[in-house]
N, C-alpha and C positions, 0 to 999 in steps of 0.2 A: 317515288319521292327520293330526292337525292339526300345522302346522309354527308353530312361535313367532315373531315378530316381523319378518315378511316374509320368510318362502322359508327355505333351507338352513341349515343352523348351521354350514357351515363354508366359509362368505366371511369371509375374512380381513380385517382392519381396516386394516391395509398390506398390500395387494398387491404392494409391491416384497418382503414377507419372503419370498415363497413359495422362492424357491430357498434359503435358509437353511434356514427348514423344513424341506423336499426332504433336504438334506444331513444335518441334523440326526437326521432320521427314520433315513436308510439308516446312520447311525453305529452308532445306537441300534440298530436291527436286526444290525448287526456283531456288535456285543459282547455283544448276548443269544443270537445265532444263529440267527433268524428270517428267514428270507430272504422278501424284501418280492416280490410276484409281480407279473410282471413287466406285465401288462397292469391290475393297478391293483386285481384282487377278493380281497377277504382272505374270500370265506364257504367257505374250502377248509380255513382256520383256526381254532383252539379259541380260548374268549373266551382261555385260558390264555396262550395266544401273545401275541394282541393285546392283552391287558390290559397284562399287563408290557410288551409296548411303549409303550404309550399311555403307563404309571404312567411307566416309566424318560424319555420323552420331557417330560412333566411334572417330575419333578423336577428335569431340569437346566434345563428353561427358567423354575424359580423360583430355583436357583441362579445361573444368569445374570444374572435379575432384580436381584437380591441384591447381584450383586457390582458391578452397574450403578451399583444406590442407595447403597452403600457406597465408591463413588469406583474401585475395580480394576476394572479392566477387562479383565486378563488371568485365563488360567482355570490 
């Protein structure tokens, strides 16, 4: 399977974000009720699960965005 533009697609472009992300992730899994496993394989999981994480993890990091570009900073 061919990978696009040197290796993995999920190195991060800050390194320092990873633990926000990390947080962000297990929040998101809180509130949908998907418990994130604990050594790291989600193929135990329906896309159903993991989509709505991914989509729900996506949406607040464009609201984030948002509120960045918009001057608030508070959520």
């Amino acid at each position: 399977m061919a990978q696009g533009r040197g290796g993995s697609r999920n190195n991060l472009i800050v390194p320092q974000a990873n633990a926000a992300l990390q947080q962000l992730k297990f929040e998101a899994a809180q509130e949908l009720g998907v418990t994130i496993p604990q050594d790291g394989y989600y193929g135990n999981y329906t896309s159903r699960e993991t989509g709505s994480l991914g989509g729900y993890i996506t949406k607040r990091l464009v609201q984030l965005a948002e509120q960045q570009l918009s001057g608030r900073s508070n959520l």
